[in-house]
N, C-alpha and C positions, 0 to 999 in steps of 0.2 A: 393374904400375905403368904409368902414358899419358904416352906421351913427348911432347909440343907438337913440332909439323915447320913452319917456317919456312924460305924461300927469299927473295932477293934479285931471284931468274931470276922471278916469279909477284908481281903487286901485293901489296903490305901489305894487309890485313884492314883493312876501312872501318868497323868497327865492333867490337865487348866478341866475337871469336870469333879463332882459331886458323886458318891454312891449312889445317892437318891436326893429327888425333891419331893414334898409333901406340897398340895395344896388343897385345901379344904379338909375332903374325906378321901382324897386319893393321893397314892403314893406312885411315881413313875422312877423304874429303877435304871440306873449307866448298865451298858452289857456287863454281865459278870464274867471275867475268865475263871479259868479253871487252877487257880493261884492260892498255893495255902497261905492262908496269911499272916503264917509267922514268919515258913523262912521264904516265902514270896519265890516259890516255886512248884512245878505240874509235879502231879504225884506222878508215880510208875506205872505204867501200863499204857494202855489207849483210847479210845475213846469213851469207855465207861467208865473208866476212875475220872477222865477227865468232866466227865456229863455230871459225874456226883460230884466232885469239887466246887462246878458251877452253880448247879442247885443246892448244894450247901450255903454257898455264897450267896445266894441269892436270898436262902430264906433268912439268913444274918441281918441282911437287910431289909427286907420286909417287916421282918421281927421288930428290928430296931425303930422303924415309922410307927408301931402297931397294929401291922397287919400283919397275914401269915400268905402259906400257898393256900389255905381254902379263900380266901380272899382276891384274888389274883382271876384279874377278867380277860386279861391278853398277855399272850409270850413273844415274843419276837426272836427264832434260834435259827446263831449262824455253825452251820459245818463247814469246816474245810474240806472234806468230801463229800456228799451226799453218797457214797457208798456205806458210809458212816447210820446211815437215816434210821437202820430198820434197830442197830443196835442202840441208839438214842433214844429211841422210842420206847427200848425195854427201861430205861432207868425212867426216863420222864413221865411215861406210867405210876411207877412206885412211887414218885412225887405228890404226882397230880390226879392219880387215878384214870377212869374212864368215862365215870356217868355223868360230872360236870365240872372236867376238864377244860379250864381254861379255852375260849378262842386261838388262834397259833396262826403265824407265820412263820417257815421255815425254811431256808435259802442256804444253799454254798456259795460263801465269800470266796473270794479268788484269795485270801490272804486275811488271816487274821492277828491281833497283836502278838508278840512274843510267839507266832508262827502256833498259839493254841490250834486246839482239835476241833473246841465248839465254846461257843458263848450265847450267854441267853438275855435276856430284860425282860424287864414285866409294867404293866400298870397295876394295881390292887387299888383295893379301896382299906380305909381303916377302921378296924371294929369299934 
């Protein structure tokens, strides 16, 4: 059975979708944007306050299922630029580290929600 994984600490869902589902021992998470989630807006700057916003968000909800980032088997990160890439990489490092760093997909969207920088998802599993 798919448990629905909601947080307070991670913006509400802008649309007909779930933060996260839980099945079994895995959690798969909705893209996170880069949205504070109180007053449900980008922080200032560019693409690094936006990259930490999203991985904030994102470990909101991991947190929330019972997993964290050392649990996290696959990323799925979209750039609005891929000019964007080398400086994403310096936060998503800080996150995730380097030695067993998540699997990744990383792609520029022609367009992402609320015209974000970058968005990321995950699968994990739960401790």
């Amino acid at each position: 059975m798919k448990n629905v994984i909601n947080t307070e600490r991670a913006p509400a869902a802008i649309g007909p979708y779930s933060q996260a589902l839980a099945f079994q021992n895995l959690v798969f998470t909705s893209g996170q944007l880069p949205l504070d989630p109180i007053t449900m807006t980008f922080p200032e700057g560019g693409i690094k306050e936006q990259a930490y916003q999203s991985l904030a968000n994102l470990k909101a909800v991991l947190e929330q299922a019972g997993a964290g980032t050392d649990t996290v088997l696959k990323t799925t990160c979209f750039l609005a630029n891929m000019e964007d890439f080398a400086a994403f990489n310096e936060v998503y490092t800080e996150v995730f580290g380097t030695d067993a760093a998540p699997a990744r997909s990383c792609v520029q969207a022609a367009r992402l929600p609320k015209d974000a920088l970058v968005e990321v998802e995950a699968i994990a599993f739960i401790k």
